[in-house]
C-alpha positions in Angstrom: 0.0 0.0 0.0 1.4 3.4 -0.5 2.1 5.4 2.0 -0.5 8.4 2.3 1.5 11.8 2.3 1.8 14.2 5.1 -1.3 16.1 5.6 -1.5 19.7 5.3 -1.1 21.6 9.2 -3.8 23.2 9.8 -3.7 27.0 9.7 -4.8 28.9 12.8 -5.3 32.3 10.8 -9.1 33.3 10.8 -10.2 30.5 12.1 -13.9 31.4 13.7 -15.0 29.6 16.9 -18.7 29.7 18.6 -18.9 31.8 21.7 -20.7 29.1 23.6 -17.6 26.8 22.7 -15.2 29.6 23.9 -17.6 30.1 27.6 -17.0 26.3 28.1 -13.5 26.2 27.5 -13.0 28.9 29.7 -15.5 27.9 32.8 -14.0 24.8 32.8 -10.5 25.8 33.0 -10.9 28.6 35.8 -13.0 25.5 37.3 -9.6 23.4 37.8 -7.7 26.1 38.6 -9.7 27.5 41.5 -9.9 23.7 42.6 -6.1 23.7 42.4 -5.9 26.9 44.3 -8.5 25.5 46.8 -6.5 22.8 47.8 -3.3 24.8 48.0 -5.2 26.8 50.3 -6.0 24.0 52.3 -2.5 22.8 52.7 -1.1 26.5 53.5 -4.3 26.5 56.2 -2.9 23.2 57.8 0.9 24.7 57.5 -0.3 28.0 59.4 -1.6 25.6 62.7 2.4 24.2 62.2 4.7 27.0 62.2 4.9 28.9 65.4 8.1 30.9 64.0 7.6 34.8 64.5 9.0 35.5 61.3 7.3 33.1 58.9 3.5 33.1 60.7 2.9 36.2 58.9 4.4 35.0 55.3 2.3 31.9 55.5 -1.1 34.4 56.2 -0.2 36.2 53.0 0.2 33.9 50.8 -3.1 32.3 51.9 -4.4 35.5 51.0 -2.4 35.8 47.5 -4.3 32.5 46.9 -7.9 34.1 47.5 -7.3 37.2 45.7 -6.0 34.5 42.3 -9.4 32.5 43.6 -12.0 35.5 43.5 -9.9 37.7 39.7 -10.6 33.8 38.4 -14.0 33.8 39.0 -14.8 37.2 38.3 -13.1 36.0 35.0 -15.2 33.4 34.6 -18.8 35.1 35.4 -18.5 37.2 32.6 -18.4 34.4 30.3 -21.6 33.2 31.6 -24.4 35.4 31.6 -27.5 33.4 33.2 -31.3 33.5 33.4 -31.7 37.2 34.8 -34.7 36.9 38.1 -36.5 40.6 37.7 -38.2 41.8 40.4 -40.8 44.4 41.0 -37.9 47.3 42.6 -38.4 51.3 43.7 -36.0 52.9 41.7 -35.0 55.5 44.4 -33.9 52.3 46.9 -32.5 50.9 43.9 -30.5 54.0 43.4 -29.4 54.1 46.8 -28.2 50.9 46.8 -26.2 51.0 44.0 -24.6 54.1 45.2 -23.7 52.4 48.7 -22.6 49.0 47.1 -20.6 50.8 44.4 -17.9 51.6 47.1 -17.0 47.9 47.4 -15.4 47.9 43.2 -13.5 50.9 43.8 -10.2 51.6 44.4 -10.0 53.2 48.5 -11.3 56.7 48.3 -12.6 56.6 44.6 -16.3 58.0 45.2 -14.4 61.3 46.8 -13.9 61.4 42.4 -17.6 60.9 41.7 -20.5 63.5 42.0 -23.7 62.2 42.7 -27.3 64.3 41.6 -30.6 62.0 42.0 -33.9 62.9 40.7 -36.5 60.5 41.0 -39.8 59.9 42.6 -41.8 57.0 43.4 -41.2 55.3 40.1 -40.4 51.2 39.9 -37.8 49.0 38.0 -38.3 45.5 37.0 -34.7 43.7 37.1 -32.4 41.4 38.3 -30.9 43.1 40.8 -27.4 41.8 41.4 -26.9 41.2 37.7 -27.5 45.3 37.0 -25.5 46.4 39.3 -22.7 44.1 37.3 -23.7 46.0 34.2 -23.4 49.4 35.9 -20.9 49.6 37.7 -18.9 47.8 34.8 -19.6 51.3 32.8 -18.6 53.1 36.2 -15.5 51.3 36.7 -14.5 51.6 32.8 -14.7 56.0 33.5 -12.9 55.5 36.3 -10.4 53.9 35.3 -9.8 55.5 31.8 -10.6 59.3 33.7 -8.0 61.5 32.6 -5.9 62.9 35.5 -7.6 65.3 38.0 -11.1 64.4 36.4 -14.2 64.0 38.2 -17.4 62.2 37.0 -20.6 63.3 37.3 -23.0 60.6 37.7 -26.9 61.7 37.4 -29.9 59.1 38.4 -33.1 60.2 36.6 -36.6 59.0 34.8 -37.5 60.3 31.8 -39.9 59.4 29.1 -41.2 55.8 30.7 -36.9 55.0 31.0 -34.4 54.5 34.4 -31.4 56.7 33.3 -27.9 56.6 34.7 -25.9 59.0 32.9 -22.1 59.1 33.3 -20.3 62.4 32.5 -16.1 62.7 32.4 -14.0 65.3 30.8 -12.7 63.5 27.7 -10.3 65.4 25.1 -9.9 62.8 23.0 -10.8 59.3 22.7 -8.7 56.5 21.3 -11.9 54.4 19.5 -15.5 55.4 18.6 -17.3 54.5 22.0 -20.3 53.1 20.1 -17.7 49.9 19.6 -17.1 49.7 23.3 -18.2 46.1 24.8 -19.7 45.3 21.3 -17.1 42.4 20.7 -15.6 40.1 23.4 -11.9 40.0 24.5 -11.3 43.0 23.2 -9.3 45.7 25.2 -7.3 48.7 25.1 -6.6 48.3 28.8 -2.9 46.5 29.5 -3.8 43.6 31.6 -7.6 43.6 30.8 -9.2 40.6 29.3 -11.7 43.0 27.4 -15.0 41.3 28.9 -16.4 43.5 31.4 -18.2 46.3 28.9 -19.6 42.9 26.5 -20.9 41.5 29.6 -22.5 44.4 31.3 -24.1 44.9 27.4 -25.2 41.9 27.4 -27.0 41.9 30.6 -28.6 45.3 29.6 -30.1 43.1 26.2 -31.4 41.2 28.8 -33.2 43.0 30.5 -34.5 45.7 27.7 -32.0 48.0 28.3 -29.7 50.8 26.3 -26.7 52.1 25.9 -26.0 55.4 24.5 -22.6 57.6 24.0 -22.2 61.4 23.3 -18.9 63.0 22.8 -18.3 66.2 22.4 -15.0 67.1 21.3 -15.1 70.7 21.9 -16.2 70.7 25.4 -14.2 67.8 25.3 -16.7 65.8 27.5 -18.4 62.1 27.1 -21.8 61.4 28.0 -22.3 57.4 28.5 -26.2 56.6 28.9 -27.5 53.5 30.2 -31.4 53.4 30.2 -34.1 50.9 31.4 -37.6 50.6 31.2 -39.5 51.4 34.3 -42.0 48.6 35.8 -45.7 49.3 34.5 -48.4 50.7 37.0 
């Protein structure tokens, strides 16, 4: 029989994968990681009740807590990939409001909402939504101003109602911007941010889809300012 020649490699250029293929891939392997980190965890946990040195006590402590700071990044990582059945619920929007602005503290950086100026203007209007998983898609739009705010810049963040809509507009002194912010969070791993895995913005979109919600951008390059809109419907009655 003759021999069969060598097959042609296969070419990794443009090569297009589903989404849902990638969100497995990727849900599985932070899976075994965190499992792995677990169980390192567990061993430095045992080692702490062993050493009784001065000196290394407190190096043990840390790295436990290297370990859970890898363990929660990983499955941040990993929620974004998985977006879920959203669970509205019948909401005031001025608690809703409130809360946000009282839980937004916790996905700062320490004294980041001395940089944020708060106006609220509603009334006794309701939301329907899925509470914990808005508050992923805002303050994924807050966290992207903050950390892209050019130096000494504030933002102004305005709660309001207006025609039937929840609004949260985001205002930050912008005099130039790298991309057209209609694009932002409109493709996965995508990111102009060293480090960043460019999923927080297609997320936090996708959880606004979800729940019949908007995004909107407005730049003005004169008074070199960006407007960032997020809108949902308000609960009928």
């Amino acid at each position: 029989m003759a021999a069969m020649p060598p097959g042609k490699p296969a070419s990794t250029e443009n090569v297009t994968v589903p989404f849902d293929r990638v969100v497995g891939m990727v849900r599985h392997l932070t899976h075994e990681i965190r499992n792995g980190l677990n169980t390192l965890d567990l061993q430095a946990a045992f080692l702490q009740e062993l050493v009784t040195d001065a000196e290394a006590s407190p190096e043990v402590k840390r790295f436990r807590t290297m370990i859970g700071s890898t363990n929660k990044a990983l499955q941040a990582l990993s929620a974004t990939f998985w977006l879920g059945q959203a669970n509205p619920v019948t909401y005031s929007a001025k608690i809703f409001a409130e809360d946000f602005r009282n839980r937004i503290a916790s996905v700062l950086p320490e004294g980041g909402m001395r940089e944020i100026a708060w106006t609220e203007t509603l009334g006794k209007e309701s939301v329907s939504l899925d509470i914990e998983m808005i508050f992923r898609a805002f303050s994924e739009f807050l966290k992207n101003a903050f950390n892209f705010r050019e130096k000494g810049g504030k933002i102004d963040v305005r709660i309001l109602t207006e025609e039937g809509r929840f609004i949260l507009e985001l205002k930050e002194t912008k005099s130039e911007l790298a991309s057209p912010p209609e694009t932002w969070g409109c493709e996965p791993m995508v990111s102009t941010r060293r480090g960043g895995f460019g999923m927080g913005l297609f997320h936090a979109r996708r959880i606004l889809d979800a729940h019949h919600g908007t995004v909107d951008f407005a730049f003005d390059p004169a008074g070199q300012l960006l407007t960032t809109r997020l809108s949902l419907p308000l609960a009928d009655g």
